[in-house]
VEXDREN-822065 format. One line per 2 residues: number of its first residue (from 1); their letters; for each residue x, y, z of C-alpha. Coordinates in nm, 3 decimals, always signed. Example, Ala and Ser with C-alpha at 12.3 -4.5 7.8 and 13.67 -1.06 7.14 Angstrom:
1	AS	+1.230 -0.450 +0.780 ~ +1.367 -0.106 +0.714
END
This chain:
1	XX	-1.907 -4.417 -2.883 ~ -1.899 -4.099 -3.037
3	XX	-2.241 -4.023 -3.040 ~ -2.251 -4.118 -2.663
5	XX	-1.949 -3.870 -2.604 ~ -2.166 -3.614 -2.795
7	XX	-2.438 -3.705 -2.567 ~ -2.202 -3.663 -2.251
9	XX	-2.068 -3.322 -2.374 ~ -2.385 -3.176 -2.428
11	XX	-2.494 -3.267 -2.078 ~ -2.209 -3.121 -1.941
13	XX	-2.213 -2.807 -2.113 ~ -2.604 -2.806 -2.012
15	XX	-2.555 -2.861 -1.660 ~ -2.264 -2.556 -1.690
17	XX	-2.481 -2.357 -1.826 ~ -2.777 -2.455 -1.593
19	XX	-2.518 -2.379 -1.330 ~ -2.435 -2.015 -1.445
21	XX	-2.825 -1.901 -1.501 ~ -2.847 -2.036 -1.138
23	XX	-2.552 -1.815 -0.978 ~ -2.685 -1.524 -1.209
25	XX	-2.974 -1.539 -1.049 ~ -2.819 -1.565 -0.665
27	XX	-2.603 -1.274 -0.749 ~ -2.836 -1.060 -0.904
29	XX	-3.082 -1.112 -0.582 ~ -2.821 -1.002 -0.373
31	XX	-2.763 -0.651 -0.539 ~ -3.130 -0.637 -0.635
33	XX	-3.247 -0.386 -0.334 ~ -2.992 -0.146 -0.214
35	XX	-3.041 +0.046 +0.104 ~ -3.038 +0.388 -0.042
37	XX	-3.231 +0.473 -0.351 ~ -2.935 +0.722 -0.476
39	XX	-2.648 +0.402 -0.435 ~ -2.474 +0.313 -0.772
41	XX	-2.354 -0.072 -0.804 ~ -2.090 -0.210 -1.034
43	XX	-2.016 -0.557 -1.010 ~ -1.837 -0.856 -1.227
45	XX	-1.729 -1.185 -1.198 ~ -1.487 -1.405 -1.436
47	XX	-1.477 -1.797 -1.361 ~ -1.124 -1.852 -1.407
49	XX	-1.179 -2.191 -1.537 ~ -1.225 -2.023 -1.858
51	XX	-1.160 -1.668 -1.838 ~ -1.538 -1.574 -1.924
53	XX	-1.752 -1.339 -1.718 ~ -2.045 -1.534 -1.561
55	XX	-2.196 -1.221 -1.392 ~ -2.180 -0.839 -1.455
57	XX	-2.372 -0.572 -1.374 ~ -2.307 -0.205 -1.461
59	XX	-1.911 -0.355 -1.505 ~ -1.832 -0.113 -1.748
61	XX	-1.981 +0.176 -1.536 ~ -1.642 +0.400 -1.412
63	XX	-1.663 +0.420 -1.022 ~ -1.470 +0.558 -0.740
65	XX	-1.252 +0.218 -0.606 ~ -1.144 +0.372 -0.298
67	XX	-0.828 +0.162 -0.158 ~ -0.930 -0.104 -0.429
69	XX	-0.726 +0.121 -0.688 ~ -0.373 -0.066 -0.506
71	XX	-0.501 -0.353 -0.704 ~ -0.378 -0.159 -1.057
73	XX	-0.028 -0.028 -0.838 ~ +0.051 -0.350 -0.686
75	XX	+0.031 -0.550 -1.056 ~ +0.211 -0.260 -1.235
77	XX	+0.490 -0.304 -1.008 ~ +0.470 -0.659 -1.073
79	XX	+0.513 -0.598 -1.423 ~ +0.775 -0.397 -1.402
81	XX	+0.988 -0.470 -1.151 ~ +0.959 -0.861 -1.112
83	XX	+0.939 -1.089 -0.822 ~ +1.246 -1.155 -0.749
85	XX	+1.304 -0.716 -0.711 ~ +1.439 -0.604 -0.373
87	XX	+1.418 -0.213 -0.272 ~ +1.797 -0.142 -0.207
89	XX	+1.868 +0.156 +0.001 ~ +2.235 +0.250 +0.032
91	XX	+2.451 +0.420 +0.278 ~ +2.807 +0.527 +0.099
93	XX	+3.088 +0.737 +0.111 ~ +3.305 +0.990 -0.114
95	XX	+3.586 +1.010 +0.165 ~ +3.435 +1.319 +0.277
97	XX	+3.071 +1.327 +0.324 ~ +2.829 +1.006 +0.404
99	XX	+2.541 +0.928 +0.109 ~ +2.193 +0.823 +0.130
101	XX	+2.068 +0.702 -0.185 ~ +1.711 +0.664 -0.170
103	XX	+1.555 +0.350 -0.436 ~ +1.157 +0.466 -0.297
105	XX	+1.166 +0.143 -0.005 ~ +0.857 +0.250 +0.188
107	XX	+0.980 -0.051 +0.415 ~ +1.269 +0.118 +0.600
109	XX	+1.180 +0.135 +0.933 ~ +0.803 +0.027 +0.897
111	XX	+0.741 -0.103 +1.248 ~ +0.531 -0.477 +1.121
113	XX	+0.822 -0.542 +0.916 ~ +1.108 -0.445 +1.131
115	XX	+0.890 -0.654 +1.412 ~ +0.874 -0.988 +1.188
117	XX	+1.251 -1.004 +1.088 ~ +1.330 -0.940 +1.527
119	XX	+1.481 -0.595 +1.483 ~ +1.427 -0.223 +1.611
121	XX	+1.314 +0.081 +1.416 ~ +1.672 +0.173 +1.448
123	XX	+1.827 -0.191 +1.358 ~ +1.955 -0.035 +0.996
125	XX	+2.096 +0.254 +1.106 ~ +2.272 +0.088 +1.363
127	XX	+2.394 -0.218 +1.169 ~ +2.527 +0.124 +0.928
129	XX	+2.650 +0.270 +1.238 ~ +2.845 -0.049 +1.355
131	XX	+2.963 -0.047 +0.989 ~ +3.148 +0.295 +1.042
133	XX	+3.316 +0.193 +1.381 ~ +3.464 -0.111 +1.200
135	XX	+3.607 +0.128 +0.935 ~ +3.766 +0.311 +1.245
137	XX	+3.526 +0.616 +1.145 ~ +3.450 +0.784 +1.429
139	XX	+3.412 +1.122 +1.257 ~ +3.272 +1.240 +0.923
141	XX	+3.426 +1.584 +0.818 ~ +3.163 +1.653 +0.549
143	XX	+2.776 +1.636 +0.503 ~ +2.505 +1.383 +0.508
145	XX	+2.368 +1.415 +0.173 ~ +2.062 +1.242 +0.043
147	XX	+1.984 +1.164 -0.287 ~ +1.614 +1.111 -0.322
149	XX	+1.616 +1.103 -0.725 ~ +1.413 +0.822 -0.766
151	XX	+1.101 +1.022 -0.732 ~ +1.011 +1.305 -0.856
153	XX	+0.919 +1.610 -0.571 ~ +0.584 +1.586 -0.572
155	XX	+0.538 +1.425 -0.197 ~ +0.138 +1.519 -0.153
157	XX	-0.068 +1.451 -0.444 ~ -0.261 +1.795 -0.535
159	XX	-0.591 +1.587 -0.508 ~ -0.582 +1.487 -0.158
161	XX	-0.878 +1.670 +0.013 ~ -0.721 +1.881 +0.260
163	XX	-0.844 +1.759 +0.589 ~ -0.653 +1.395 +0.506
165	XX	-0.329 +1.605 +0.505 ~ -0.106 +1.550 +0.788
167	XX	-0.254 +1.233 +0.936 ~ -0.100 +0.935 +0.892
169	XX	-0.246 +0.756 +0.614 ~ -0.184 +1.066 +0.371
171	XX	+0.176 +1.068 +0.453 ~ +0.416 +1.228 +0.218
173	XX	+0.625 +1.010 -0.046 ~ +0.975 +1.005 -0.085
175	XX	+1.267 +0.849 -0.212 ~ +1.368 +0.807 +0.123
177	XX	+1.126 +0.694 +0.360 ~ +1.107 +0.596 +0.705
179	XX	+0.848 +0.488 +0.954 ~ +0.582 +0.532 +0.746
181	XX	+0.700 +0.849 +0.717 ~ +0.513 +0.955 +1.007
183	XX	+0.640 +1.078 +1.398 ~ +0.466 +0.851 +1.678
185	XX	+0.460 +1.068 +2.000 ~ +0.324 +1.011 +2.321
187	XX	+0.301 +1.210 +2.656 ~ +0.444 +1.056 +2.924
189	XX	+0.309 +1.190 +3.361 ~ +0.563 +1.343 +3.567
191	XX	+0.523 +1.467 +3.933 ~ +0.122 +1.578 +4.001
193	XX	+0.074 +1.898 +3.903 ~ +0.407 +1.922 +3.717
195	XX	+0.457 +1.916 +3.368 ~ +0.457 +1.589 +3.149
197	XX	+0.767 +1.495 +2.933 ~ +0.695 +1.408 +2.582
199	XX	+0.873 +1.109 +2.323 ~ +0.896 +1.145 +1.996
201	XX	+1.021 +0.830 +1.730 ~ +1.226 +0.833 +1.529
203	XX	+1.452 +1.086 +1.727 ~ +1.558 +1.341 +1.561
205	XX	+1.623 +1.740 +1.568 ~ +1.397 +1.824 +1.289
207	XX	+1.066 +1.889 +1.491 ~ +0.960 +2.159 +1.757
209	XX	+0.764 +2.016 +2.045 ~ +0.549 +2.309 +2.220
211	XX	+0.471 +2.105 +2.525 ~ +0.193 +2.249 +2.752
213	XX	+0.057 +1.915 +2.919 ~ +0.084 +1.886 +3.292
215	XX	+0.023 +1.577 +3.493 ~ -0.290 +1.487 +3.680
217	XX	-0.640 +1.636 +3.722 ~ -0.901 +1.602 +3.436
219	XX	-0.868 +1.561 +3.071 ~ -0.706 +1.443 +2.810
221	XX	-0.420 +1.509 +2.634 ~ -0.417 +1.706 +2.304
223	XX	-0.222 +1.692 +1.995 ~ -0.224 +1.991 +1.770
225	XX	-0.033 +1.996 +1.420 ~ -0.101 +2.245 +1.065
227	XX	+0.015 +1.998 +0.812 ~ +0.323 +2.111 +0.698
229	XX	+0.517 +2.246 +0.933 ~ +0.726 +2.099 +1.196
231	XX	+0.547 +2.227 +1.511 ~ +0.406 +2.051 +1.729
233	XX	+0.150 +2.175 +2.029 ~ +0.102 +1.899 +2.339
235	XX	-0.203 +2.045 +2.588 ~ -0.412 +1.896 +2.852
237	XX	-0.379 +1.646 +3.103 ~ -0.218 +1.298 +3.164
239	XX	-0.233 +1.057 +3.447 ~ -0.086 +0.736 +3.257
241	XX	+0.154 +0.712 +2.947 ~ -0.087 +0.804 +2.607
243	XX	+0.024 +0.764 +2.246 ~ -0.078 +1.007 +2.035
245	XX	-0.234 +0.826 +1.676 ~ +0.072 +0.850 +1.465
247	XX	+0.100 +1.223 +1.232 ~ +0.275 +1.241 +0.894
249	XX	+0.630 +1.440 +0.880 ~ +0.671 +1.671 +0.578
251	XX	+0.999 +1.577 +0.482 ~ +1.032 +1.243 +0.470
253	XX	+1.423 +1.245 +0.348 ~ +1.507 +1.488 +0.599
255	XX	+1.343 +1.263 +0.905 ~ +1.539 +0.985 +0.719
257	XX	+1.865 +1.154 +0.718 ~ +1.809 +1.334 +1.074
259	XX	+1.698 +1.001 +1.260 ~ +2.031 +0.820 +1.137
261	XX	+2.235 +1.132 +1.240 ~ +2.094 +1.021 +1.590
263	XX	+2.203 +0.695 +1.589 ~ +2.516 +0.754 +1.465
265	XX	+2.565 +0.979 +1.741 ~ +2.450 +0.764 +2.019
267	XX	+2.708 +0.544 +1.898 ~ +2.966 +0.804 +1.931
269	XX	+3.006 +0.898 +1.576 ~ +2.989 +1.265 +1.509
271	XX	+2.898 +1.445 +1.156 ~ +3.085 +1.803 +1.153
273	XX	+2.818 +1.893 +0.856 ~ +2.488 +1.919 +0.802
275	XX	+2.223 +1.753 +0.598 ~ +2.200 +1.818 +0.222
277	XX	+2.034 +1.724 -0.082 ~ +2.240 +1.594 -0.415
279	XX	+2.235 +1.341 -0.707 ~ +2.448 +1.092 -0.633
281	XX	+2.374 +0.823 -0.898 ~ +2.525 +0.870 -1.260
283	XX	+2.263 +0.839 -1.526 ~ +2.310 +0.493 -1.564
285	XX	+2.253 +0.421 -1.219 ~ +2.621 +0.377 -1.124
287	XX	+2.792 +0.524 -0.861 ~ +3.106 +0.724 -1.001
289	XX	+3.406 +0.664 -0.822 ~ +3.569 +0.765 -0.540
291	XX	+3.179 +0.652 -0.416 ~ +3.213 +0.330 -0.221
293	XX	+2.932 +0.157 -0.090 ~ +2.932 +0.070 +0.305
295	XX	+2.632 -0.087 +0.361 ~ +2.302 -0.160 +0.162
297	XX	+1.932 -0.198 +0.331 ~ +1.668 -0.454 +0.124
299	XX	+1.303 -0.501 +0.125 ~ +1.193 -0.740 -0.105
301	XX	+0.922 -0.671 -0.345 ~ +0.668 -0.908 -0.177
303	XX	+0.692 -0.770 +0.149 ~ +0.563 -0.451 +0.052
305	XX	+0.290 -0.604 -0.130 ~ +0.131 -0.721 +0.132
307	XX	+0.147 -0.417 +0.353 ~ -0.004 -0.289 +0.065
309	XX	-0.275 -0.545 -0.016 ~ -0.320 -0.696 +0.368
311	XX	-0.288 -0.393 +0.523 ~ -0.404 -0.125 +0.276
313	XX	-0.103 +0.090 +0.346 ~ -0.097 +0.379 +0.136
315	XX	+0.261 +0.485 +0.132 ~ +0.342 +0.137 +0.038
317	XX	+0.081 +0.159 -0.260 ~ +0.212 +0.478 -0.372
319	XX	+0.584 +0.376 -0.350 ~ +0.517 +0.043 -0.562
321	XX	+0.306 +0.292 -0.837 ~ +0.593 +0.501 -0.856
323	XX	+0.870 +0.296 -0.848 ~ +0.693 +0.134 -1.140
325	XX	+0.722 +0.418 -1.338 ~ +1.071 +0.471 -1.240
327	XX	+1.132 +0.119 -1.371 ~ +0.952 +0.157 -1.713
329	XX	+1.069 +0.521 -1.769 ~ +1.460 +0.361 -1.759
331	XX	+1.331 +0.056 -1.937 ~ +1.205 +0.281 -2.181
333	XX	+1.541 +0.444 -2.285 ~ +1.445 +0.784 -2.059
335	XX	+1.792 +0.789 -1.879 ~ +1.666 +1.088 -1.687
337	XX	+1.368 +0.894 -1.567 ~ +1.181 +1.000 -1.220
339	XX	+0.886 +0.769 -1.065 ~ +0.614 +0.973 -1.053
341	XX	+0.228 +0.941 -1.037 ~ +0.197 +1.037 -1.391
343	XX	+0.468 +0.770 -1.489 ~ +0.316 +0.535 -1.274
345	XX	-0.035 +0.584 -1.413 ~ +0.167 +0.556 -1.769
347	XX	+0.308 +0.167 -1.650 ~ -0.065 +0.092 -1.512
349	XX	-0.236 +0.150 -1.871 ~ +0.081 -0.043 -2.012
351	XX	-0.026 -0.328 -1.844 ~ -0.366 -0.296 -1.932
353	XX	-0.289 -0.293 -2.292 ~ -0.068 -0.606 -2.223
355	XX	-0.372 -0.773 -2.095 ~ -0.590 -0.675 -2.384
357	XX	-0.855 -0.504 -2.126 ~ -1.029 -0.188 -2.241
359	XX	-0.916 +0.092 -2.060 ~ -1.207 +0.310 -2.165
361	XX	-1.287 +0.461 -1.817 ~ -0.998 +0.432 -1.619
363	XX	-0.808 +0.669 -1.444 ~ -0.559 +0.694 -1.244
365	XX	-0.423 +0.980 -1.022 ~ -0.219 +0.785 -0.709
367	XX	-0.186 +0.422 -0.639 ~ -0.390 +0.418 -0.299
369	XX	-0.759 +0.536 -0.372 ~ -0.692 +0.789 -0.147
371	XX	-0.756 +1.021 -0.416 ~ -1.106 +1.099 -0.552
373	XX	-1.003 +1.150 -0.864 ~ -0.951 +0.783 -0.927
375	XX	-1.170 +0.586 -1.183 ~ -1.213 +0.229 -1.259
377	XX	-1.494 -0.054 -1.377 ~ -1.577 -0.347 -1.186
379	XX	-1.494 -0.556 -1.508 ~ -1.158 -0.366 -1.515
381	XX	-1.098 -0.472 -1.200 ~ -1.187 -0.860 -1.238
383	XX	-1.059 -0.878 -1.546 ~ -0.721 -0.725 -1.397
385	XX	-0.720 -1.013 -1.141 ~ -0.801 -1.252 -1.386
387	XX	-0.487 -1.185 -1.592 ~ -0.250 -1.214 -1.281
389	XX	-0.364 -1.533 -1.207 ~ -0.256 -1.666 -1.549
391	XX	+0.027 -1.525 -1.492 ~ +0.350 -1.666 -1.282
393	XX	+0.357 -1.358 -1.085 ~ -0.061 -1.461 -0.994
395	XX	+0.043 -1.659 -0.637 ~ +0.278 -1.339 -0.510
397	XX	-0.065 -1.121 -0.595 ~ -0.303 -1.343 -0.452
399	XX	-0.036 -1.388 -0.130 ~ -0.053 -1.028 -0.088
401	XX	-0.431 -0.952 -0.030 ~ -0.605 -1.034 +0.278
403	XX	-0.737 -1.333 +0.318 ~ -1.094 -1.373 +0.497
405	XX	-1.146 -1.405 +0.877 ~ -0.756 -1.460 +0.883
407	XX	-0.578 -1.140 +0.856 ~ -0.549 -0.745 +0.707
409	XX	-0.886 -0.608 +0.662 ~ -1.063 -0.913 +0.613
411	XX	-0.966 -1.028 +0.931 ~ -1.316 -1.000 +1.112
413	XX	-1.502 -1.018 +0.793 ~ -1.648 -1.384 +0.650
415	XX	-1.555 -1.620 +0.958 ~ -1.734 -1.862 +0.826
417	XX	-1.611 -1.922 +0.426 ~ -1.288 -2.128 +0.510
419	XX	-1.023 -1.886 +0.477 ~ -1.206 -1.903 +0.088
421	XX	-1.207 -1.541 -0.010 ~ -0.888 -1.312 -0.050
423	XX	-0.970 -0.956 -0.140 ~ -0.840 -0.560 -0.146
425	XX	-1.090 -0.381 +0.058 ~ -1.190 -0.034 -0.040
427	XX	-1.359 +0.237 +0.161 ~ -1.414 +0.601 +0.156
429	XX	-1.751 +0.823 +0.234 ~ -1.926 +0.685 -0.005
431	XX	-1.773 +0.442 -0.138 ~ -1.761 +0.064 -0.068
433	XX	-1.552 -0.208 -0.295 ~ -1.438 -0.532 -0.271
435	XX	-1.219 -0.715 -0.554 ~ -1.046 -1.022 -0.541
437	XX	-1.070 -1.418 -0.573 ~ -1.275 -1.678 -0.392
439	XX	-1.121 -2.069 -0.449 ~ -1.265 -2.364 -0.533
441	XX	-1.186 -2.712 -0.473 ~ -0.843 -2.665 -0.603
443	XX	-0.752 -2.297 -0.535 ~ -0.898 -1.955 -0.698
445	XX	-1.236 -2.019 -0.862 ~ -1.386 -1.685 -0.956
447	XX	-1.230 -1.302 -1.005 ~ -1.465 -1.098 -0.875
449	XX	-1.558 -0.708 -0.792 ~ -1.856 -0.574 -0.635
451	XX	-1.846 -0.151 -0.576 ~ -2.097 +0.066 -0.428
453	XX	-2.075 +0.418 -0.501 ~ -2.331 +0.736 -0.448
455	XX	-2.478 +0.667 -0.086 ~ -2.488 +0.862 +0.241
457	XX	-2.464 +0.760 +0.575 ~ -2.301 +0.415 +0.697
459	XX	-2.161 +0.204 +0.485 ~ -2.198 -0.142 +0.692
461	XX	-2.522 -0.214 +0.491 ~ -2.278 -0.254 +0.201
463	XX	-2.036 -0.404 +0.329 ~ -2.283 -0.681 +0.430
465	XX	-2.402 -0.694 +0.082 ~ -2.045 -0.747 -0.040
467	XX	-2.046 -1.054 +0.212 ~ -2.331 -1.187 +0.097
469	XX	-2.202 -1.180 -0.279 ~ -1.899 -1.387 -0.197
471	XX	-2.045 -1.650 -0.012 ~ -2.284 -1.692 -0.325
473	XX	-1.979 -1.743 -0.514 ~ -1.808 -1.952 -0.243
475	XX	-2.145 -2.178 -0.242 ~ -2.142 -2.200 -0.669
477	XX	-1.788 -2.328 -0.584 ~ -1.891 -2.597 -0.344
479	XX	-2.173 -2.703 -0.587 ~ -1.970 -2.746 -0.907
481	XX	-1.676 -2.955 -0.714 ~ -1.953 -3.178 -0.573
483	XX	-2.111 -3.190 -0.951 ~ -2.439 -3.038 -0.827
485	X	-2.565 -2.626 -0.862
END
């Protein structure tokens, strides 16, 4: 019997081994002839069966990751903040002015998520609002003052190429944020020949609108902003309602504060003061009395995950990186702690040395890839993934990133693999990269990455390339659940 188990071992570990030299060889075809001679590949793959890499090539090469890089934000927040954390925004009073303490929710007023729970842009700030009239206050006598101390001041990372800045996906970060931090306007026809009217949400009093569109005749309308400033130039012509593709507001706390102002005085509340910035919080986080809290906003931590990894939201990304610095500067004894990028980068390598993956290569300037300054390795990456999955935080990770021919930005990609492969995206000029798992039989399989870097021109090629890689692995799966290569 025990030589026959012997026996049976050895053919098993054979037939495991016969079935790795086989993928090798499917994967390695698959990157073997790029479409540009000057394209750089890195690429790894860990069977999580056993945690060991069954494929790399160039994985310890460093390599722009693009949007890939909210793989190392979203699992540092993780870390630090837990699953069961809830962003907790919080409208309060010292008798005399209202309070808006900012906790870095880039969920507040995001339109997807205010859609799914059946509410308005505005539903907050008018449950808040609603709030106030049941307290009989009908008038504040003081300021609005926001407390965005959180975050540091930094809103626009200083290696953002310039011609990102001001659109939407390069919006600024704040403590306070609110609809995506960006203004969506659109030009609306009047009478032919007479001017058009113009909408902008959220309302507020913050921006000027220079509105030089008229109705009718040819054309289209135009949209003209310097990133920055709060001036905004309409021109052209309209003949049916157009939206405008959303543009990113420079202060995001100011929009925040400005917009509820509105509200509260649609609802008939008036605010004698202005709008000012102050630390509210103590050190410890408390709120010092006479501060009483009327009303709190929440956005739980997995929500904003998968805006991040579905959707590839960038605010989102960069909220969770530094909120996780916020939360590991204050675990850390700093009682004057600030989330920042450089704090965030600081939790990202934390967790990295918790995982016991070599860092050697890695860098990390902002948690959406939106920077080029990012750096990572494809066996970083996998390696990253494969950690979360042995982890109990693994499902709320995998959860978050999109899941092939389903949804996010996957959602036309790999029809045809089962709803198998769930992956972060990554693309740039440049730069194509895909990380994330494909399951087996009985759920995730392999942690894989595959990054191009170093080409010109269009990146489909790659993308198909990246396609073909994870069916490879998605066939390997099929093979070893039905016993055969």
């Amino acid at each position: 019997n025990f030589r026959g188990g012997g026996a049976g071992l050895a053919w098993l570990l054979f037939a495991a081994g016969a079935a790795n030299a086989g993928l090798q060889q499917d994967l390695q075809a698959t990157l073997s002839k790029l479409p540009h001679a000057q394209a750089r590949v890195g690429a790894c793959v860990i069977d999580l069966a056993n945690g060991q890499a069954v494929f790399t090539m160039n994985g310890d090469a460093p390599m722009t990751p693009a949007s890939a890089m909210k793989l190392f934000a979203m699992s540092a927040a993780l870390a630090e903040l837990g699953t069961s954390f809830q962003f907790e925004t919080v409208l309060a009073t010292d008798g005399t002015n209202l309070l808006l303490i900012g906790d870095g929710d880039p969920g507040f007023g995001d339109d997807k998520l205010h859609r799914a729970r059946g509410e308005s842009l505005y539903g907050p700030f008018e449950a808040w609002a609603e709030t106030l009239r049941a307290r009989g206050i009908m008038q504040v006598r003081g300021d609005i003052i926001i407390d965005e101390w959180v975050f540091d001041d930094q809103r626009i990372h200083p290696s953002w190429e310039s011609g990102d800045l001001g659109k939407w996906y390069a919006a600024p970060v704040g403590g306070l944020n609110i609809n995506d931090n960006c203004l969506d306007i659109a030009v609306i026809p009047g009478k032919a020949g007479g001017p058009a009217s113009v909408s902008v949400e959220p309302q507020n009093g913050l921006i000027t609108i220079i509105n030089k569109c008229k109705t009718g005749g040819k054309g289209e309308p135009t949209l003209n902003h310097r990133a920055g400033s709060n001036e905004y130039t309409v021109s052209g012509r309209v003949t049916k309602r157009w939206p405008f593709s959303p543009v990113a507001c420079s202060d995001p706390g100011l929009l925040f504060a400005d917009s509820f102002r509105s509200v509260l005085a649609r609802k008939g509340i008036r605010v004698e003061g202005g709008i000012r910035r102050g630390r509210v919080r103590a050190l410890d986080g408390s709120l010092p009395p006479p501060i009483s809290v009327l009303g709190v906003h929440r956005t739980p931590l997995p929500d904003v995950l998968a805006r991040a990894g579905k959707d590839s939201q960038n605010l989102f990304a960069e909220c969770l990186l530094k909120r996780a610095g916020y939360a590991r500067g204050r675990r850390s004894g700093n009682p004057d702690a600030r989330g920042s990028w450089k704090s965030g980068g600081e939790a990202v390598f934390a967790l990295l040395h918790r995982a016991g993956i070599d860092a050697h290569g890695l860098a990390v300037a902002d948690g959406s890839g939106l920077s080029r300054d990012n750096a990572c390795t494809a066996s970083q990456l996998a390696e990253l993934l494969a950690f979360e999955y042995s982890q109990p935080s693994g499902r709320i990770l995998k959860e978050s990133l999109a899941t092939a021919g389903v949804d996010g930005s996957l959602r036309k990609r790999l029809k045809n693999s089962d709803s198998r492969v769930h992956a972060k995206t990554g693309t740039m000029k440049g730069v194509r990269a895909l990380a994330g798992y494909v399951d087996g039989e009985s759920g995730p399989r392999y942690a894989f990455a595959v990054m191009f870097n170093g080409y010109k021109g269009s990146s489909a090629p790659y993308k198909e390339i990246q396609d073909r890689f994870c069916r490879v692995l998605a066939d390997a799966a099929d093979g070893e659940a039905r016993g055969t290569k």
